[in-house]
Steps between C-alpha positions, in 0.01 A plus 500: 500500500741343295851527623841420271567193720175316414591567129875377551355198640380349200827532304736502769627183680549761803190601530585759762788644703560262813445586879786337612702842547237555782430864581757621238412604143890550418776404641877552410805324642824682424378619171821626227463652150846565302548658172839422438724626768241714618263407767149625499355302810750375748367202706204687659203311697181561577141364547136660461184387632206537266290781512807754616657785341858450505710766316833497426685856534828585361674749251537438125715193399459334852305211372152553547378435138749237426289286779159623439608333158634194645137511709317531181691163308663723218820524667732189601688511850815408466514318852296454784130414556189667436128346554171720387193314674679166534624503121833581374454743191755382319365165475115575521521856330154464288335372836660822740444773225153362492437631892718845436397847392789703377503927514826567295717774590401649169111494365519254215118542385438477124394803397335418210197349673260650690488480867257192593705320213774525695388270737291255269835406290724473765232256684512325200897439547410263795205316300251664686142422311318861378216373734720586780699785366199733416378522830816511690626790286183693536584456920899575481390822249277604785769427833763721288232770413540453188118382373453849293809456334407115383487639162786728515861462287763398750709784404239737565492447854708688796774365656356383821221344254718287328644388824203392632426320198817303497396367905137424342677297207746335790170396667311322206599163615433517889844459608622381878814746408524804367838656378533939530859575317461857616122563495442872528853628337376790295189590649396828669404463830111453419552190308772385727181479805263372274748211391579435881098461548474244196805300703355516834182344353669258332701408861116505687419211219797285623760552176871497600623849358893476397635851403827694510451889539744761517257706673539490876162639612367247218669188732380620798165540407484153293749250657424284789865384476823562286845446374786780497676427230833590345799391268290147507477455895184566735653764775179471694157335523233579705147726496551894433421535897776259590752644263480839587559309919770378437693722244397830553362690819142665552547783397753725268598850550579693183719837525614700244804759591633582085676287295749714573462401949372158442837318498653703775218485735494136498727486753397710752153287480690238642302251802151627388245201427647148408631602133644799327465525162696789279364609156553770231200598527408410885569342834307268618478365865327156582323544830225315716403854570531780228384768693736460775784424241427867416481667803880364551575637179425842602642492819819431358452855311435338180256677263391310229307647193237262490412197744263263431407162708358229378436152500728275399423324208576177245734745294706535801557116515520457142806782455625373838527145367567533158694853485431858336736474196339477171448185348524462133 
């Protein structure tokens, strides 16, 4: 099969991405976007090994786009390193985007075209010969589910449809990387599993899968590893398992007394589990042991409306970490 890198070859004096960054696919050293006096990315490092799924995690404006950008060579760092397999994309942009596949935080399909023509003229962006392009559209149609709609409008399709399109279209040039700005935002919770399928394929075949989420169920399911970020800085780093170790407890008890009780009650909740936690809404208690978190509950005559345990989760880290205010 021909890949992108055998047709780079022949017009490119790098033929290929170098090896000498070892194991890693990208690594960044103290990496820093400004716009003005603002600061988008402050000085944050990391390194990924090819064929993970590393997500980075973090509320809006934190700087999760601004260096999936910087990843993807359409975005300038202002300071600091960054290396995508061996090649710095500022330098050797035509060469990295060549290896990338890039899911946009918004679907940017043409809509004119029909589905399978999607893929043919975007193919044709990277010089890929129709000889090649046929075929390997007629196999991405059929991974996305998608071959019965090869003739289709773009706009006629559903939501998750067009989604899955815009991974097959990411795909058309076999690349070692490929970048998910917020895959599955959107989607009801059918697509959303059928999208995590397509990407856990795509991991079994050996592609490095970059995404940011704001779904926390989404990052533990898909991430090997991840960032916390916020305000520009990576809080924490580590697999979902790990995380939830070493920043939250096993489980979480959830009472609910009345907003008008909630506040008050706090305190008499005092020395249960590791960590109280007082909302408008609820109290929450982080425990090893919900259950017996309860029982002490009760025996200090406290009734609660509603109790719930559970286990604790990524969310838990994520607010815990990054805070529960809104975030414009």
């Amino acid at each position: 099969m021909v890949r992108v890198s055998e047709l780079v070859s022949k017009e490119s004096p790098v033929s290929s991405p170098s090896d000498a960054a070892g194991q890693y696919v990208i690594t960044a050293e103290n990496l820093t976007k400004r716009y003005g006096d603002v600061t988008a990315v402050d000085g944050i490092s990391f390194r990924v090994p090819a064929g993970e799924a590393f997500g980075l995690l973090g509320p809006n404006g934190a700087g999760k786009s601004t260096t999936m950008k910087m990843i993807g060579g359409v975005s300038q760092r202002t300071s600091g390193s960054l290396s995508i397999m061996g090649l710095d994309p500022e330098q050797h942009g035509p060469e990295v985007r060549a290896h990338l596949g890039v899911v946009p935080q918004q679907d940017n399909l043409d809509e004119e075209l029909k589905v399978r023509d999607n893929l043919l003229v975007y193919g044709r962006y990277f010089g890929l010969p129709m000889s090649y392009l046929k075929p390997k559209a007629d196999e991405l149609l059929e991974f996305a589910q998608l071959t019965d709609k090869a003739k289709s409008k773009v706009d006629a399709l559903s939501g998750g449809m067009k989604r899955r399109l815009t991974i097959a279209r990411s795909l058309i040039n076999e690349p070692r990387i490929l970048l998910l700005d917020e895959p599955t935002t959107g989607l009801d919770p059918q697509a959303r599993h059928i999208l995590w399928d397509r990407l856990f394929r795509l991991k079994e075949q050996g592609v490095t899968l970059i995404l940011t989420t704001h779904y926390m169920d989404e990052a533990e399911q898909l991430c090997d590893r991840l960032i916390v970020v916020d305000k520009g800085k990576i809080m924490a780093e580590g697999s979902p398992a790990s995380l939830i170790r070493d920043y939250s407890t096993r489980e979480v008890l959830e009472l609910r007394f009345g907003s008008e009780r909630n506040a008050s009650v706090g305190a008499e909740l005092e020395g249960i589990g590791e960590r109280l936690e007082t909302l408008p809404d609820r109290v929450l208690i982080y425990a090893h042991d919900g259950e017996a978190a309860l029982e002490q509950v009760t025996a200090r005559g406290l009734r609660p409306l509603t109790s719930l345990v559970r286990r604790s989760s990524l969310e838990d880290v994520f607010l815990r970490l990054t805070g529960r205010s809104l975030v414009d």
